[in-house]
N, C-alpha and C positions, 0 to 999 in steps of 0.2 A: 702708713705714716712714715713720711722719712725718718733716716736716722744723722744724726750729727757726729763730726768725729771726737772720738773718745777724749775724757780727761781723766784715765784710770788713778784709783788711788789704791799704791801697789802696797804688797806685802810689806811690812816694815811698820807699817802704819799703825794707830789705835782706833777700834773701833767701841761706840760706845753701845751700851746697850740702856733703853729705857724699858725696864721692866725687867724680872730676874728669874722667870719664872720657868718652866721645862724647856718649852721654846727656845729661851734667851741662852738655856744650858746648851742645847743642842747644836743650835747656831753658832754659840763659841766653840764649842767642840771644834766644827768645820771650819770655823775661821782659823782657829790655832792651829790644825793643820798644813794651813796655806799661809802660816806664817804672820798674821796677826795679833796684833797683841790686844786686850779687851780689859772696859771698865764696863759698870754696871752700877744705874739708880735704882735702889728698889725698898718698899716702906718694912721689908723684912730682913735682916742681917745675914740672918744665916737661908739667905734665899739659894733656890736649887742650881744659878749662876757664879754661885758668888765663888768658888770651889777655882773655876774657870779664869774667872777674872784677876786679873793682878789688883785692882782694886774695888770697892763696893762704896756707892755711896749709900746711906739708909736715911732714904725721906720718905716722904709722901710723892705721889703723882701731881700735886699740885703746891709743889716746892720750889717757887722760881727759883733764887737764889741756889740751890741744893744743883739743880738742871744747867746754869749757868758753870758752875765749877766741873761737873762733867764735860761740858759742850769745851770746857776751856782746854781740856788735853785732848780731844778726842779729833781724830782728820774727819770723822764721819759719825753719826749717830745715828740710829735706826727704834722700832720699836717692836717690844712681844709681845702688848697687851693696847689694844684702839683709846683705853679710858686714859687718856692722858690728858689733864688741864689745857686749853687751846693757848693762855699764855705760859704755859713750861715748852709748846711747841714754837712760837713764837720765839722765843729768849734765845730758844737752842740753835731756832735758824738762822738770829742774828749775827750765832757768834763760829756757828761752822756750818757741815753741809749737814743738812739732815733728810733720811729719805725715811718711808715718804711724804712729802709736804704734807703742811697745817692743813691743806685745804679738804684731801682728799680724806684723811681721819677724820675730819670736821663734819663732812656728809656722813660718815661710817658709824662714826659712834653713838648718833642717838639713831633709835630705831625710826623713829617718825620721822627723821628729816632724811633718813635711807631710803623707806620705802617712798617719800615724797619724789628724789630727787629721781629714783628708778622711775616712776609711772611717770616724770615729767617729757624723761629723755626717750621713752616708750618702749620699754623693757616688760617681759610680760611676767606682769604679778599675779598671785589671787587678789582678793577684796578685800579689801583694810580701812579702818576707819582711826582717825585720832581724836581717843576720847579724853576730855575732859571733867567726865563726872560719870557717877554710878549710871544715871539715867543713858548716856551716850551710849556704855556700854549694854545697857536692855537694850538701846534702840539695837545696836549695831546685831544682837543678836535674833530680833524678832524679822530684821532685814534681810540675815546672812544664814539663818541657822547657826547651826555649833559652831563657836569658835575659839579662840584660842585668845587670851589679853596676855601684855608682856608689860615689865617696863620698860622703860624709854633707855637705861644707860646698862650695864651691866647683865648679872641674870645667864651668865653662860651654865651648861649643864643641865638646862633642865629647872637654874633654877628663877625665880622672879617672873613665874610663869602660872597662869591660872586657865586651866577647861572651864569652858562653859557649854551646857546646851538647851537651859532653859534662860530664860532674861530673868526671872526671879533668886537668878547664881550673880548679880551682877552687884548686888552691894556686897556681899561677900567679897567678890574678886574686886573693887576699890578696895577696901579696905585691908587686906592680903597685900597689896601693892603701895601701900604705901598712901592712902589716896591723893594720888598725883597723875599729871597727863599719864596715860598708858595709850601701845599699841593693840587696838583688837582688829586680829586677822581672821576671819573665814579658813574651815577647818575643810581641805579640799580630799579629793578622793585619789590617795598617792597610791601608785603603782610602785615605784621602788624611787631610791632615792639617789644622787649622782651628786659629786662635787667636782668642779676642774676647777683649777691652779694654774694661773697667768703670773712670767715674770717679766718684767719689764727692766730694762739699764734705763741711764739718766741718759746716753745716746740715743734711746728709742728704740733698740733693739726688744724684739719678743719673741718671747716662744713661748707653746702655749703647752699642757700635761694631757694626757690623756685620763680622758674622766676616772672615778674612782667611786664603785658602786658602796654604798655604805647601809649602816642598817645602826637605827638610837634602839634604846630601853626608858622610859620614862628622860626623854628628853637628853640622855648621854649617850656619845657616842659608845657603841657596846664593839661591833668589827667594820672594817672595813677592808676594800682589794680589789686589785689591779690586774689585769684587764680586768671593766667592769660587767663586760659579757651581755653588752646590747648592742641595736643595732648599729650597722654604718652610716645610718642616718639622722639616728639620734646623738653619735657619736660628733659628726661633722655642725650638728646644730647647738650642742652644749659650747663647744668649742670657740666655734664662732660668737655665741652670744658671750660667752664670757670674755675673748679677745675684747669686741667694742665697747664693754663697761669698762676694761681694764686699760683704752686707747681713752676713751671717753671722758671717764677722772683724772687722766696723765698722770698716773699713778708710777713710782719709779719703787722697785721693790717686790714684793709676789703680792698677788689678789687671786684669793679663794673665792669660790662662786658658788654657794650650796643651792641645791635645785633641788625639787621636784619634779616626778614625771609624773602625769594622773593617767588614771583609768581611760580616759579618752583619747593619753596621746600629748598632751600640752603640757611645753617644759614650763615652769615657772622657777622665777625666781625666788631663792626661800630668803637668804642671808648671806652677806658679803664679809671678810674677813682681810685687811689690810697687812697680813702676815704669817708665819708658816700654819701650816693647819695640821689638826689632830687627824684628818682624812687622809693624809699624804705621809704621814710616818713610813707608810711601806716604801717610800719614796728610797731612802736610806741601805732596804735591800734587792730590791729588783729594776729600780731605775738607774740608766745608765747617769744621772744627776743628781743625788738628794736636792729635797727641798732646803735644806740648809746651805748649802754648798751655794746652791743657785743665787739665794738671799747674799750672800757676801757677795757674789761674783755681779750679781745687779745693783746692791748699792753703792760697790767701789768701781764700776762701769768696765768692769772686764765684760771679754765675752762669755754670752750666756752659755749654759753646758745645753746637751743634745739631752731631753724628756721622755727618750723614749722605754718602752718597757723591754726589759733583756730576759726579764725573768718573773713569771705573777709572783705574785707577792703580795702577804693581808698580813695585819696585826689587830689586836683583840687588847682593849683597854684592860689594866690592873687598876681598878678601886679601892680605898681603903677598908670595904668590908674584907679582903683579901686577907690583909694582917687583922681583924675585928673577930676572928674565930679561933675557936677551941685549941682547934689544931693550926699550929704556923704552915704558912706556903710550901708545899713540897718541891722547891725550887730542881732539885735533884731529879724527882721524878717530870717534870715539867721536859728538863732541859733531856731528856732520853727521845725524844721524838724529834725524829732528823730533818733536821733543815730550820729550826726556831732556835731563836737565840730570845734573851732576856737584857729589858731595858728597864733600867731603872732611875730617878730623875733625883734621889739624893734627897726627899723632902721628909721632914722631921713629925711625927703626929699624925698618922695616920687615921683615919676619920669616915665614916660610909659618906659615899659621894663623889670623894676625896680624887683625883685620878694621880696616881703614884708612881703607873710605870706603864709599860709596855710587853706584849710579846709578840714577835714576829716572825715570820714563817717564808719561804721560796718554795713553790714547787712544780711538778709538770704543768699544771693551768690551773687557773682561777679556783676551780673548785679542790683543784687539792690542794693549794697555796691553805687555802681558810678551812680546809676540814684539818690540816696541821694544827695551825695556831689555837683552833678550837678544841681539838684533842686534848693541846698541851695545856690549855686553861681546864681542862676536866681534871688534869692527872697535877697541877700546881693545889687546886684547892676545889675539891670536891663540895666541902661545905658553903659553898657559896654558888655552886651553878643554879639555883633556883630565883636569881637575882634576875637572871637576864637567858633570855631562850640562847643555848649554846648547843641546842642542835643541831647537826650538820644540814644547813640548806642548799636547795638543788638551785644550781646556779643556769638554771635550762634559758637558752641564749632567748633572747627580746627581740622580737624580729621587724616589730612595729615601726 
């Protein structure tokens, strides 16, 4: 794809953020380093942004007016959460630049119209059906076996999600959901899981990350890291597929690409994320670019930073059963295991589910990067390792 010449919008600037959330902290972090100064919409006051920003507006996501007085200081606005009103994206573009366009969040945010827009452009999915009623969902599973129903907007973590593996689970799961359209997907047979990270400028410039092997607990991300210790061929085909979805939407801004790899070999598409991702936080200590950094530098059309790994590098989610136990976080003891540092995102009310912070780890490769980070989550809050397997896994290379 050609690229056009630049119209940076330099340091000095304001940039806005819609949505206030860890993301939008983190992202201001990098931007105020490079000299940015930063406001922030978000429907919580004391959002984990607001700290960062010299000012907070507190609306709703689907606040024209509210979006309108942002967009009116702001040189550029961006977003850390896809569920944003399609007219608060509208208003914003009228009045400044906003990346990335209406269009591409527009496909992103409902699930149905994601996985529509992938199987039209020929990206390869599992088997999905968009059901309309309890019975769609028995068919889709007497069709597919086990599968899995979502809804259609929201539902990150794990949650607004319903297993199924008999069709007689199926007015349950309407009803669990809201009974409203829902996605049901066919529940495939994953080998491990991989996300990459495409940044795009408004010049067209890209560069793409190198995959990032991950591993959930009931639907949350639990660790992830970098290299993700498969092959070179799986490596060059995640890659690439995620480049042409991320050319394909004209997406200006980063697009995450969560995949699957099954048992037979075939990557599939899982879910698409229009901005920084929870998968790429190691991004921050082993990439020669964070994923933050990159976000600024792609939506004010500088050039994009070099993605490569300098050092593996994995972090291990802090939930709020963390703080929910007996005994408080042994931050102390956590922080005694060399090379992990602790992230924490400033959020008030901590809650099981909750994701609250971070810890991250560098080491000689991939496997010792995450047997660190994992340690250090043994030795921060022993009363909660039964939540999620934190036993050291063999990271034995994918040769497939």
């Amino acid at each position: 794809m050609s690229v056009t010449p630049r119209t940076p919008i330099l340091p000095g600037a304001t940039i806005g953020f819609l949505g206030g959330g860890q993301l939008g902290r983190m992202t201001a972090l990098a931007a105020r380093s490079m000299g940015y100064d930063i406001q922030v919409l978000d429907p919580e006051a004391a959002c984990a942004t607001g700290p960062v920003a010299s000012r907070t507006i507190t609306a709703r996501f689907d606040d024209v007016h509210a979006a309108v007085e942002l967009a009116s200081q702001c040189d550029v606005v961006t977003l850390e959460i896809e569920q944003i009103h399609p007219d608060v994206l509208d208003a914003v573009a009228a009045r400044t630049t906003l990346h990335p366009g209406r269009a591409p969040v527009y496909i992103i945010q409902d699930r149905i119209r994601q996985k529509q827009w992938l199987s039209a452009q020929g990206f390869p999915l599992g088997a999905f059906v968009a059901a309309q009623s309890a019975h769609d969902i028995a068919e889709a599973v007497r069709q597919h076996g086990a599968c899995i129903a979502k809804s259609t907007h929201g539902g990150y973590d794990g949650r607004g999600q319903v297993r199924l593996s008999e069709p007689d689970q199926a007015a349950d799961a309407w009803s669990a959901l809201g009974e409203r359209e829902c996605l049901v997907e066919q529940r495939v047979q994953i080998a491990y899981e991989i996300s990459v990270l495409v940044a795009r400028s408004a010049s067209g410039q890209t560069v793409v990350y190198p995959p990032s092997r991950n591993h959930h607990t009931s639907g949350i991300l639990t660790w992830a890291v970098v290299p993700a210790v498969i092959s070179d061929s799986m490596t060059q085909r995640a890659q690439t597929l995620a480049r042409d979805i991320a050319e394909r939407l004209g997406i200006v801004g980063l697009l995450a690409v969560e995949c699957f790899v099954t048992r037979d070999d075939q990557l599939l598409v899982n879910e698409l994320a229009p901005r920084p991702h929870n998968t790429y936080h190691h991004s921050e200590r082993g990439l020669a670019t964070s994923q933050f950094e990159q976000l600024v530098r792609a939506i004010c059309d500088l050039p994009l930073g070099d993605p490569q790994v300098y050092a593996p590098s994995a972090i291990v989610n802090l939930l709020g059963d963390v703080w929910l136990q007996d005994t408080p976080p042994q931050i102390e003891h956590a922080l005694d295991v060399e090379g992990v540092r602790l992230h924490l995102y400033g959020k008030a009310g901590a809650r099981a589910g909750r994701k609250m912070g971070h810890l991250s780890a560098i080491g000689t490769d991939a496997q010792d990067a995450l047997g660190r980070v994992l340690e250090s989550y043994r030795r921060l809050s022993p009363g909660t390792t039964g939540s999620f397997d934190v036993h050291e896994p063999v990271l034995a290379h994918i040769t497939s």
